[in-house]
NULOTOR-997293 format. One record per residue (C-alpha): x, y, z; residue in three letters. Coordinates in steps of 0.05 Angstrom, whole numbers, plus 5000, padded with zeros to 4 digits. Layout:
BEGIN
XYZAla ...
This chain:
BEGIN
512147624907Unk 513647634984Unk 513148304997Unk 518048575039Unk 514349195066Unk 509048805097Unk 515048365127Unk 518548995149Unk 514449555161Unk 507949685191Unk 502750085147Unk 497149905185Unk 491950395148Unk 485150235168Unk 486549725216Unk 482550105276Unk 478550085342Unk 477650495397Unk 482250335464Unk 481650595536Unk 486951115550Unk 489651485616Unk 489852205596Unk 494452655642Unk 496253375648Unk 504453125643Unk 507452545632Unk 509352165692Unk 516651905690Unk 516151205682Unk 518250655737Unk 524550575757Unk 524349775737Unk 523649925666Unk 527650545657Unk 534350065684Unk 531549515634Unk 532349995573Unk 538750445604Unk 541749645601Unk 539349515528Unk 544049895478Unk 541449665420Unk 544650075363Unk 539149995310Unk 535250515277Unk 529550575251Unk 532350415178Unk 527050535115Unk 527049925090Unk 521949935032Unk 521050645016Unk 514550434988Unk 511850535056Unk 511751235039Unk 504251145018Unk 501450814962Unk 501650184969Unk 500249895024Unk 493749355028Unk 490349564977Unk 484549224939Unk 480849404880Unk 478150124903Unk 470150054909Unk 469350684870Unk 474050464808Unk 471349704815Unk 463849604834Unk 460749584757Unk 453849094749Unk 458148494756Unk 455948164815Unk 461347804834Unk 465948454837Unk 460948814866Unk 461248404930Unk 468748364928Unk 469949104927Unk 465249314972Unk 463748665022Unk 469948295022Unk 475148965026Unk 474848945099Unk 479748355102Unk 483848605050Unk 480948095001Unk 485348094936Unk 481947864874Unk 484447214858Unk 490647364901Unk 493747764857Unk 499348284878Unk 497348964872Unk 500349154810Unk 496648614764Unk 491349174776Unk 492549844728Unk 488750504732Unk 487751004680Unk 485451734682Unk 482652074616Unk 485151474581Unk 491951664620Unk 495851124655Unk 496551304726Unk 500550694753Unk 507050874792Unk 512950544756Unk 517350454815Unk 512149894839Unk 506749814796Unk 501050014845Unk 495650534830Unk 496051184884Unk 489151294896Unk 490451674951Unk 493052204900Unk 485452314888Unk 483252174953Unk 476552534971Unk 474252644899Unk 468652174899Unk 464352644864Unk 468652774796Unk 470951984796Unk 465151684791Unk 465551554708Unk 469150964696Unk 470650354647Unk 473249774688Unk 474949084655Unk 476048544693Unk 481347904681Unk 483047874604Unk 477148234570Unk 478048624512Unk 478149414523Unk 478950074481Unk 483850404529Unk 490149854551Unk 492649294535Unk 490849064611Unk 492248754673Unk 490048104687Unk 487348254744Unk 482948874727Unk 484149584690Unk 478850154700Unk 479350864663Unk 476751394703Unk 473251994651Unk 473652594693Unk 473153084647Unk 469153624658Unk 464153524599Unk 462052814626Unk 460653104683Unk 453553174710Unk 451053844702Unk 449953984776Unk 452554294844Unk 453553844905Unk 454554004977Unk 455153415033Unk 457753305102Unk 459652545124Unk 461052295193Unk 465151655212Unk 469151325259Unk 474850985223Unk 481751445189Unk 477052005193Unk 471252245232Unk 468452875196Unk 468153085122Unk 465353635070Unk 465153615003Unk 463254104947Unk 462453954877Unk 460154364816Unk 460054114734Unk 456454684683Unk 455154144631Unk 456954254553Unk 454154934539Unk 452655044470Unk 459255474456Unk 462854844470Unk 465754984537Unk 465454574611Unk 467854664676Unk 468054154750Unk 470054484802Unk 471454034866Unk 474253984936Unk 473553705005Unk 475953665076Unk 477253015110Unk 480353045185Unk 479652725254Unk 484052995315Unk 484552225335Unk 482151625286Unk 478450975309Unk 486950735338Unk 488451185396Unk 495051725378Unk 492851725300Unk 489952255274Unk 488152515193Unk 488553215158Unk 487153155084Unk 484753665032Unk 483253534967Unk 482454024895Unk 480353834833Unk 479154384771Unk 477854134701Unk 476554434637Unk 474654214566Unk 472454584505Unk 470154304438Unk 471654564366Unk 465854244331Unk 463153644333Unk 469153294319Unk 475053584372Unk 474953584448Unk 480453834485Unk 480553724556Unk 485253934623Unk 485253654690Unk 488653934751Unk 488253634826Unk 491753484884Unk 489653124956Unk 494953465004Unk 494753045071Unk 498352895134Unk 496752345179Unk 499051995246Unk 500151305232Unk 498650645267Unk 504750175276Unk 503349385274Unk 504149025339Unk 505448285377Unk 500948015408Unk 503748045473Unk 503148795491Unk 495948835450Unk 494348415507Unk 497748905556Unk 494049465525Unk 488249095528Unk 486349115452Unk 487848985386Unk 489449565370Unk 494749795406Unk 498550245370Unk 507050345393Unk 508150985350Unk 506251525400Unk 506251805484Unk 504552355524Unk 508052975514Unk 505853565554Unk 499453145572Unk 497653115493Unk 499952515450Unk 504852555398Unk 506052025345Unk 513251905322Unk 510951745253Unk 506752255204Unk 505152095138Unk 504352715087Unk 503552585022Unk 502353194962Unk 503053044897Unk 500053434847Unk 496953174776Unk 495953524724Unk 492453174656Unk 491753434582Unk 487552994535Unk 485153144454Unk 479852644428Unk 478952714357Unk 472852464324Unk 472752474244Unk 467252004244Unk 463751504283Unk 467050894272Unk 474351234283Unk 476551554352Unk 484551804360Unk 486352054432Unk 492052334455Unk 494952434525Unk 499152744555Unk 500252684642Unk 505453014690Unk 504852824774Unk 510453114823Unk 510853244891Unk 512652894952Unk 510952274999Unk 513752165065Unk 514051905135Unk 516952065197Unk 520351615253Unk 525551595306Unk 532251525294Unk 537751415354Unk 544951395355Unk 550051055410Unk 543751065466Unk 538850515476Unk 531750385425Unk 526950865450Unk 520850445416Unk 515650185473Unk 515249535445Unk 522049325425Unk 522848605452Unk 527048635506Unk 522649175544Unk 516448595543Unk 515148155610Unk 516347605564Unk 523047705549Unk 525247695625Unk 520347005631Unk 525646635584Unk 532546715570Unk 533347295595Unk 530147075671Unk 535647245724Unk 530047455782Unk 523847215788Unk 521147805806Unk 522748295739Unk 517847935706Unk 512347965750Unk 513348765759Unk 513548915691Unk 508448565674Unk 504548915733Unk 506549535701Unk 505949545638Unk 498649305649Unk 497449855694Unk 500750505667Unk 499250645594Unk 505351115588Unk 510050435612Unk 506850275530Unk 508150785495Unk 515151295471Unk 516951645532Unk 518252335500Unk 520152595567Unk 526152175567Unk 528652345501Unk 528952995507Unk 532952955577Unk 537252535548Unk 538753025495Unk 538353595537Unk 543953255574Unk 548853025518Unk 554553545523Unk 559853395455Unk 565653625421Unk 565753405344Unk 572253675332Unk 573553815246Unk 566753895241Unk 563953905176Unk 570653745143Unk 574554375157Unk 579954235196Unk 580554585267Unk 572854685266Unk 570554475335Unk 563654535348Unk 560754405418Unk 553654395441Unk 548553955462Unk 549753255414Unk 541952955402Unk 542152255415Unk 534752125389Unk 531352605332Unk 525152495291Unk 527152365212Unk 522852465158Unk 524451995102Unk 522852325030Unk 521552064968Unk 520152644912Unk 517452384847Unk 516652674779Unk 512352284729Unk 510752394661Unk 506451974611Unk 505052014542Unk 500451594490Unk 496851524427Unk 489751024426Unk 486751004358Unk 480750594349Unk 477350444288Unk 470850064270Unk 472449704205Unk 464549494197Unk 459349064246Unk 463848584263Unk 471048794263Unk 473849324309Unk 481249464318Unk 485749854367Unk 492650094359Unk 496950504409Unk 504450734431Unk 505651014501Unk 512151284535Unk 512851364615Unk 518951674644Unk 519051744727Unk 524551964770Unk 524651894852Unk 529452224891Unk 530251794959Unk 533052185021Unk 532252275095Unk 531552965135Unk 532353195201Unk 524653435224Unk 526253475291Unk 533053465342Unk 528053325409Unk 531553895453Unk 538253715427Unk 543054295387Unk 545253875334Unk 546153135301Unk 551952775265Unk 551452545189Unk 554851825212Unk 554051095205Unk 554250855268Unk 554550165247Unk 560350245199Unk 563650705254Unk 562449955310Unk 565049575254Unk 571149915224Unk 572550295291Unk 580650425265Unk 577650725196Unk 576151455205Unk 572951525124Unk 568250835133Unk 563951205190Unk 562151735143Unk 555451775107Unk 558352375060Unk 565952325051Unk 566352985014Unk 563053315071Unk 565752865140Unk 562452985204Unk 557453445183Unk 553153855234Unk 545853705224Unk 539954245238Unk 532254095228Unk 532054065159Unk 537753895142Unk 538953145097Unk 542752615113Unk 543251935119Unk 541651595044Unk 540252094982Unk 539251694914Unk 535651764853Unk 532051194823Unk 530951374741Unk 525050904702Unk 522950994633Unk 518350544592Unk 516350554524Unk 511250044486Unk 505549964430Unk 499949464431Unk 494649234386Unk 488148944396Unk 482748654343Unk 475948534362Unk 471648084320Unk 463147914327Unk 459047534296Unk 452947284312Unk 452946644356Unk 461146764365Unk 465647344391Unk 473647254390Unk 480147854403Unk 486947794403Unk 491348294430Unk 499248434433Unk 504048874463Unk 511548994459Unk 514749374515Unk 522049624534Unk 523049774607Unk 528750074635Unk 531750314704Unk 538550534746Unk 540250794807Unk 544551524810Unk 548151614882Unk 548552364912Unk 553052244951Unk 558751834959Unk 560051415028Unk 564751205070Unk 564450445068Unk 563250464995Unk 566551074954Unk 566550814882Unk 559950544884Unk 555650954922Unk 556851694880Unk 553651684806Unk 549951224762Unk 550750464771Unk 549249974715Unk 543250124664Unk 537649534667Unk 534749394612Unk 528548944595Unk 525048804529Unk 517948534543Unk 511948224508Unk 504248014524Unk 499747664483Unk 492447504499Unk 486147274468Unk 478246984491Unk 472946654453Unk 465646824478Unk 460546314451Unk 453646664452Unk 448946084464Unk 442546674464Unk 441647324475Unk 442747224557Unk 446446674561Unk 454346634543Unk 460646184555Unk 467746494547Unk 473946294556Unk 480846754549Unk 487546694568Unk 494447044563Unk 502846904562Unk 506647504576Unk 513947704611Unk 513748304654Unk 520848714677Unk 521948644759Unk 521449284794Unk 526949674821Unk 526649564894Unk 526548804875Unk 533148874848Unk 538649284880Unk 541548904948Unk 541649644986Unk 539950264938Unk 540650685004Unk 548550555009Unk 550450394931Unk 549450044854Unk 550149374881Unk 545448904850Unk 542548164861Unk 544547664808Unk 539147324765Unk 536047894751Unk 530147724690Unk 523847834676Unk 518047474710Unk 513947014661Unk 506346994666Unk 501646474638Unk 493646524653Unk 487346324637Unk 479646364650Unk 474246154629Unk 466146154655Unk 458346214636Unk 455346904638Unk 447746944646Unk 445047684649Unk 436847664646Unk 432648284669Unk 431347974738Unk 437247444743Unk 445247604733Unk 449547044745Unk 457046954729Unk 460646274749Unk 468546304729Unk 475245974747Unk 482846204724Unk 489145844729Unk 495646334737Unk 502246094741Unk 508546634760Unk 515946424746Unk 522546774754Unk 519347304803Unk 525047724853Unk 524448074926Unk 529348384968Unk 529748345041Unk 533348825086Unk 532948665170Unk 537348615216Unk 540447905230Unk 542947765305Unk 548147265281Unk 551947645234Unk 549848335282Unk 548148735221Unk 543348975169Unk 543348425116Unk 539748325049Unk 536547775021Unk 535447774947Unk 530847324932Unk 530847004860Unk 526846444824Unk 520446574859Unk 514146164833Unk 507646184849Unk 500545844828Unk 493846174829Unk 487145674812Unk 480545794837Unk 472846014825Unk 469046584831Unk 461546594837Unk 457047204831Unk 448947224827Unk 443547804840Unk 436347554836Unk 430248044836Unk 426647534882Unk 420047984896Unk 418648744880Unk 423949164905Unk 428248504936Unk 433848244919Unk 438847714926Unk 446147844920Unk 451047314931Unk 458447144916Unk 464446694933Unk 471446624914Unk 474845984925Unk 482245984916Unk 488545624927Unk 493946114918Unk 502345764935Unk 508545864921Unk 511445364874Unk 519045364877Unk 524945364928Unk 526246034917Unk 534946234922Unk 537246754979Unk 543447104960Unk 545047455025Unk 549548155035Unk 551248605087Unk 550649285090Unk 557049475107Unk 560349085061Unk 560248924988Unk 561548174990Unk 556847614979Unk 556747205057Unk 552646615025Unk 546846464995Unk 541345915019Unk 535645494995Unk 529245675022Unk 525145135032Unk 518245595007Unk 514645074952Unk 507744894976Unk 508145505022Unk 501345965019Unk 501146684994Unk 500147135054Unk 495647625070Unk 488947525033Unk 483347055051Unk 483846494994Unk 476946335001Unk 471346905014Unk 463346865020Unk 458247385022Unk 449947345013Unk 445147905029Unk 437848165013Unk 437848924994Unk 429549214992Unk 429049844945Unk 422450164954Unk 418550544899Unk 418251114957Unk 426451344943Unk 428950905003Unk 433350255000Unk 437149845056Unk 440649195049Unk 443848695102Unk 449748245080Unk 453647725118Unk 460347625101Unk 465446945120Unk 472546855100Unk 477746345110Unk 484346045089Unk 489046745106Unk 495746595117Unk 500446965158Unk 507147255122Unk 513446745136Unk 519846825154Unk 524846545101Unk 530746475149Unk 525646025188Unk 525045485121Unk 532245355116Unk 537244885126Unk 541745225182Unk 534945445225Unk 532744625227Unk 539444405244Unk 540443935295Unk 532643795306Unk 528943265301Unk 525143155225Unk 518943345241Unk 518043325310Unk 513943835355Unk 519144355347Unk 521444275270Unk 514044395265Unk 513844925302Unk 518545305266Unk 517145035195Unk 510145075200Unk 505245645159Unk 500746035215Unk 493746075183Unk 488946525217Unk 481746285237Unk 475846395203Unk 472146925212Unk 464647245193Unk 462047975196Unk 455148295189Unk 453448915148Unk 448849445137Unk 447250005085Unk 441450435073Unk 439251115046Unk 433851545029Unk 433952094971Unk 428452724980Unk 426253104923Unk 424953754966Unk 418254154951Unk 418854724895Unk 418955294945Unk 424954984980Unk 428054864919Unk 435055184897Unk 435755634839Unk 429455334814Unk 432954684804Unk 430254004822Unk 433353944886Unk 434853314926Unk 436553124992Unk 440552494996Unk 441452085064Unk 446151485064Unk 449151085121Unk 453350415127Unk 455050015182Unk 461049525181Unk 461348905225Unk 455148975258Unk 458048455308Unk 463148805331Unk 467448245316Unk 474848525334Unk 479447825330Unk 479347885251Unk 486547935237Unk 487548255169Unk 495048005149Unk 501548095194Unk 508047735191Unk 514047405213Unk 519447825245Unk 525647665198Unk 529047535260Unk 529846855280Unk 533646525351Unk 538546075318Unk 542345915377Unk 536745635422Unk 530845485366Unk 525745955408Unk 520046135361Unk 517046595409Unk 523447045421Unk 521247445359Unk 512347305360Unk 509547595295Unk 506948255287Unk 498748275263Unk 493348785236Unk 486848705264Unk 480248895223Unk 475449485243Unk 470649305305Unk 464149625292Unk 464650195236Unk 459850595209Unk 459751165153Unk 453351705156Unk 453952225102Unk 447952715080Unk 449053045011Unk 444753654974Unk 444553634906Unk 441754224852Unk 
C-alpha cells in the first residue's frame, strides 16, 4: 500500500551525518529581506497529524538484525548488510512481518507493525529467538509471509551469567551502558534476568537531534516439576528524542549537506527542536508451558502493553508558517512565479547560504510575536459575559498523543502423533484501544491559546458554532497542558484459531496450515465539533471482517544436504483502521469499498546446507488485490485539507533471492547474497476525495498508478564479503554492498487526468510530470571485527570464567553520503501552470561514515 506517512510526514530515524553549524551566544534577528518575505506569507496551515502512526513505530523499518539474522545466509546479509537502505525483504510492507514474545503476539493492531522500540536496548535478554522465514511451517503462528520470529525471554533460557558493557557510536546515539544478570534454573525451580541500559547523545550524527532512552527489563519463572513452568516478564524502554525532519533538495544544498534538518534554531544560543518524540509503553507478559510428556506441549499466554507515544510540533493560528523551509521562504520560489525583482532572489539566496539561523525556526520571533498579541475572547469558555484578556499565542508547541492499551490472549497446543506426524492447534484473542488527542506543551511566551478551527472559522466566517473544535465547551482558554484540537478513540478487537499439520517421511516432507479470523474496529468521538455535530461525538459504524488463510509446502529431500521446496499460500486480510476512515480527527466518516485485501503467494527454491558450504537459491511470486490508503494534504485548488481514499489497490511482487557462505580456507569465509526483484503496482487504483470541513463527496478520480514501482526499497540488492575467524578468539570481516532499482514515492494527483490536461501526450513535460523518479545506484563498504579475552584466574570475577569482549563495526567505509534512502512526492501539485518544481520532493539520505565500538565484561 502507498503509505501515506512516508508521503506526509518526515520520520527520518537514522538518516544522519554530521553538518557544519554557526554556534552563537543569542540568536541574531534574522535579515530584514526574509523577515518581510514571511510577514507577507499568511499561510493558515498547521502542522496537522496526518498519520498518527508517526508517533513511533513504524516508520522504515526492516527485519530487526537481532530478531532476523538466523544461519540462513541470505537473511543474514539482508538484515545486517542491506538495512542501511532500508532494504525490505521481497518488498513487503511492514506488517507481512509478525513478532512474538514468549510465544505472545506483539504486533500493534492499529497497523500491523512490530514496536521494537518498546524493547529497545535489551539486546542482552532478546537474543533467543525462532524466526521463520516466507511460508515455513512453525510451532508458534500461523505466520506472515514475510517472516515471524518468537523472542524466548524468559528468565530460565537465559544464560546463567552477569554482563556489564559500554558502546560508543556516532549515529541516534553516541554513548551506551548496559547491565545484564540471568541466575539460571536453580534446582528449587526458580530463575531470575535482571536487565537495563542507558542510551543518550546531547546531539545525534543530524545537527539539533538529540536521544535519551532507558530501558528495564525483570523476569521471573519458576517450575513445579518437571512438567509446569510458569513464567513473568516485565519491561519498558522510556525515551525521548529530537527528531530529524525530511528535506528538498534545494535548502540541503543551502545548508550544505544532506542532512539538513528544518525542525530546530537557536534559542538562547542553544538549539531547540520543535519536534520530540517520547515514547513509554510498558509490557508486561505472563506465560504457563505445560509439559505432560514429550511429544505434547500446551502454552498459554497471556500479554497487557499501555502507555504513551507522541510527538511534538508547531502549531500557528491567523500569523504566517513559522517552518524554515516552507516553500515560499526558498530563493527558488522568488526565481519563478513568484519573481517581481531581480534582486530578492539573489539576496536570499546570499543569505540563506551564509547565516545558518536564515535555515532554521526563528524562536526569537515567535515568542515576540506572542509576547505582542494583546486579545479579548469575549464568552470565553462558553459562559456568557466571560471576557478574558491577555496575551493571545499565535504559535505554541503541540504534543500530539496517542495512549494505547493492548491486551492478548492465546492457547498453542502441539502434539507429536509419532515420527512423522506432528500437529498444532491454537485460539487467540487481541483487544487494543488508542486514544488520539493533541495537547498544549508549550504557549512560547504567550498567556493563552484558543480551542478553534481556523479553517472552518475562514470558511463559514457568518457561522459562530462551525469554528468550534468543542461545541459543548466554545472558545475554550487553553494552558500548557491542556487538550484540544482532535480527541478520538480508535477500538480493535480480533479473535481467530489456526491449525497446522506437519508430516515427514523420509525422502518427502509436506504441512498444511489454516486459520479463521474475525477482525473488528470503530471509531468513538470525545468530543463533538462544530462543522460536524452528529458525527463527530460517539461511536460511528462497527467494521466488521471475517478472514481466512490457508497455506501449505512440499520439501523433496534429494539427501541428507541437499533439498528442493516449494510452498505457497491464499489468504484475505481486514484493512487497517487508518486505511479506512476519510478524517478520524473530525468524525465517523468512512471511504466506500471498504473489503478485505486478498493475498495469493508462492515460493519455491533448492536448499544445500553441507559442513563447509550453505547455499539457498529461491524465487516467490505475490500478488495483492483490493488493498486501501488514505491521504490527507492540503490541496491549493480547493484551499483546504482534503482526503483521498484510495481503493482497489494492486500490487505484484516476483523475484529471487540468493544466499551462500563457503568455508574457503581455515578460518575464511565467503558470504554472499542478492535479491532481485520487480515489485509494481498493478491496478488504476479509485480516489474518492473529501474535505475536511465538509462531509460531502467533491469527486473522485482515476489514478493512472498500474505499472507504477513500489517506493522506497531497493528492488534489487547485492552484497559479498570474506570474514577471517582465527583460532586465537579474534574475527574481522569486510563486505561490499550495491543496490539499485529504488523508486521515489509518487504523487497521485500528479497521474491523473485533470493534472495532464491540455499537454501534449507524451511530450517533455507530460513526462515530466508522469514520470517515476528512480534514484541511482549506489555501493557501500563495511567493516566488523572483535576480539573476546578469557582474563587470567587472578583477574577473574567471583571465580567465574571471565571474558572480555571487544567488538567494533564500521558502516560505509566510503563515506558515501548521496545514498538516498526513500522520500516522496509532496501531494501538492501546480495545476494552474504544470510546474513540477513548485513543490520538489522531500528525501532521506543514508548514514556517511558510521561506526559502532562497544566493549562488554562478562562473568
Amino acid at each position: 500500500m502507498l503509505k501515506s506517512k512516508l508521503l506526509l510526514l518526515a520520520l527520518g530515524a537514522g538518516l544522519v551525518a554530521n553538518a557544519q553549524v554557526g554556534t552563537t551566544d543569542t540568536l541574531p534577528k534574522r535579515d530584514t529581506v526574509l523577515e518581510e518575505l514571511k510577514e507577507n506569507v499568511l499561510d493558515n496551515i498547521p502542522t496537522v497529524s496526518l498519520d498518527e502512526n508517526d508517533l513511533g513505530d513504524g516508520g522504515g523499518q526492516n527485519i530487526s538484525s537481532v530478531l532476523a539474522a538466523g544461519r540462513d545466509p541470505f537473511l543474514s546479509a539482508a538484515s545486517f548488510n542491506f538495512s542501511a537502505v532500508r532494504f525490505r525483504i521481497r518488498g513487503y510492507d511492514n506488517d507481512y512481518f509478525g513478532t512474538y514474545m514468549n510465544g505472545i503476539p506483539m504486533d500493534n493492531l492499529d497497523n500491523g507493525f512490530t514496536p521494537y522500540g518498546l524493547w529497545g536496548g535489551l539486546n542482552d535478554v532478546m537474543r533467543n529467538r525462532d524466526a521463520s522465514f516466507g511460508l515455513r511451517a512453525n510451532t508458534f503462528a500461523f505466520g506472515e509471509i514475510g517472516s515471524v520470529t518468537n523472542i524466548d525471554a524468559r528468565a530460565s533460557k537465559q544464560r546463567a551469567q552477569t554482563s556489564i558493557s559500554y558502546a560508543s557510536a556516532n549515529r541516534n546515539y553516541t554513548n551506551r551502558v548496559m547491565f545484564s544478570h540471568s541466575t539460571g534454573l536453580s534446582k528449587k525451580g526458580w530463575a531470575f534476568t535482571l536487565s537495563g541500559s542507558r542510551r543518550w547523545a546531547n546531539e545525534g550524527y543530524v545537527p539539533g537531534t538529540y536521544y535519551d532512552g532507558w530501558s528495564y527489563f525483570a523476569a521471573i519463572d519458576k517450575r513445579f516439576g518437571q512438567k509446569n513452568l510458569l513464567s513473568l516478564t516485565v519491561f519498558g524502554a522510556p525515551t525521548e528524542n529530537g527528531r530529524q525532519g525530511a528535506a528538498v533538495q534545494e535548502i540541503m544544498d543551502l545548508a550544505g549537506t544532506n542532512y539538513y534538518n528544518p525542525n530546530w534554531g537557536y534559542q538562547n544560543g542553544k538549539k531547540r527542536n520543535a519536534s520530540i518524540g517520547r515514547t513509554h509503553q510498558p509490557v508486561i507478559l505472563l506465560s504457563h508451558e505445560y509439559r505432560p510428556n514429550n511429544n505434547t506441549t500446551l502454552s498459554l499466554g497471556l500479554g497487557y502493553s499501555f502507555g504513551e507515544r507522541s510527538v511534538t510540533a508547531l502549531d500557528w493560528y491567523n500569523a504566517p508558517d513559522p517552518r524554515p523551509d516552507y516553500y515560499r521562504y526558498l530563493p527558488s520560489y522568488y526565481n519563478g512565479v513568484a519573481n517581481q525583482d531581480p534582486n530578492q532572489y539573489q539576496q536570499l539566496l546570499d543569505l540563506m547560504k551564509n547565516d545558518v539561523n536564515t535555515r532554521q525556526i526563528n524562536w526569537d520571533r515567535l515568542y515576540d510575536v506572542n509576547r505582542s498579541s494583546y486579545a479579548t475572547i469575549q464568552n470565553a469558555n462558553g459562559i456568557p459575559g466571560n471576557n478574558v484578556s491577555g496575551r493571545r499565542s499565535l504559535y505554541i508547541i503541540e504534543n500530539r498523543i496517542i495512549n494505547t492499551n493492548r491486551f492478548n490472549g492465546n492457547a498453542i497446543l502441539n502434539k507429536r502423533i509419532n515420527d512423522h506426524i506432528d500437529f498444532t492447534f491454537a485460539a487467540y484473542a487481541q483487544s487494543q484501544q488508542n486514544h488520539y488527542y493533541k495537547e498544549v506543551e508549550d504557549l512560547l511566551g504567550g498567556d493563552f491559546y484558543v480551542n478553534l478551527n481556523q479553517f472552518a472559522e475562514r470558511d463559514y466566517a457568518g457561522d459562530q458554532a462551525a469554528n468550534q473544535h468543542d461545541l459543548d465547551h466554545p472558545n475554550r482558554i487553553l494552558k500548557e497542558g491542556d487538550k484540544y484540537g482532535y480527541d478520538y478513540n480508535i477500538n480493535i478487537n480480533k479473535t481467530g484459531a489456526w491449525t497446522q499439520g506437519v508430516f515427514k517421511f523420509n525422502k518427502v516432507d509436506f504441512f498444511v496450515a489454516a486459520e479463521l479470523s474475525s477482525t473488528s474496529f470503530y471509531r468513538e468521538g470525545n468530543v463533538r465539533t462544530g462543522l460536524f455535530p452528529t458525527s463527530s461525538l460517539g461511536k460511528g459504524e462497527k467494521n466488521n471482517f471475517t478472514n481466512f488463510a490457508v497455506k501449505g509446502g512440499v520439501t523433496y529431500k534429494i539427501d541428507g544436504r541437499n533439498y528442493l521446496y516449494v510452498n505457497g499460500a491464499i489468504m484475505t486480510k481486514a484493512p487497517y483502521f487508518e486505511n479506512v476512515y476519510n478524517s478520524p480527527r473530525t468524525r465517523n466518516s468512512q471511504q466506500p469499498n471498504v473489503v478485505s485485501e486478498k493475498i495469493q503467494t508462492v515460493e519455491g527454491g533448492y536448499v544445500l546446507n553441507a559442513p563447509r558450504l550453505k547455499i539457498r537459491i529461491g524465487g516467490y511470486y505475490s500478488r495483492f488485490q483490493d488493498g486501501l490508503d488514505m491521504m490527507s494534504f492540503y490541496h491549493d485548488s480547493l484551499q483546504n485539507f482534503v482526503n483521498y481514499g484510495l481503493s482497489g489497490i494492486d500490487k505484484v511482487h516476483f523475484g529471487g533471492e540468493f544466499g551462500l557462505e563457503a568455508r574457503i580456507a581455515p578460518g575464511l569465509t565467503l558470504n554472499a547474497a542478492a535479491s532481485i526483484g520487480r515489485y509494481y503496482y498493478d491496478s488504476r487504483q479509485l480516489a474518492t476525495i473529501t474535505i475536511d470541513n465538509s462531509s460531502a463527496i467533491v469527486g473522485q478520480q482515476v489514478i493512472y498508478s498500474k505499472n507504477f514501482r513500489v517506493p522506497s526499497t531497493p528492488q534489487e540488492a547485492y552484497s559479498v564479503g570474506l570474514s577471517y575467524r582465527s583460532p586465537k578468539f579474534w574475527f574481522i570481516s569486510l563486505t561490499g554492498n550495491y543496490f539499485d532499482q529504488s523508486w521515489l514515492s509518487y504523487n497521485p494527483l500528479r497521474r491523473t487526468v485533470n493534472a495532464t490536461n491540455n499537454i501534449e501526450y507524451k511530450g517533455e513535460l507530460w513526462h515530466d510530470i508522469i514520470d517515476q523518479t528512480k534514484f541511482d545506484a549506489q555501493f557501500t563498504l563495511d567493516f566488523f571485527g572483535g576480539y573476546s579475552w578469557k582474563l587470567p584466574r587472578k583477574m577473574a570475577i567471583a571465580n567465574k570464567n571471565t571474558f572480555l569482549v571487544f567488538n567494533v563495526g564500521v558502516n560505509n567505509i566510503l563515506n558515501n553520503r548521496d545514498i538516498l534512502t526513500g522520500g516522496f512526492e509532496q501531494l501538492r501539485f501546480d495545476f494552474v501552470n504544470k510546474d513540477v518544481n513548485k513543490f520538489p520532493p522531500k528525501l532521506f539520505y543514508a548514514y556517511g561514515v558510521n561506526y559502532f565500538a562497544s566493549v562488554t565484561l562478562r562473568f
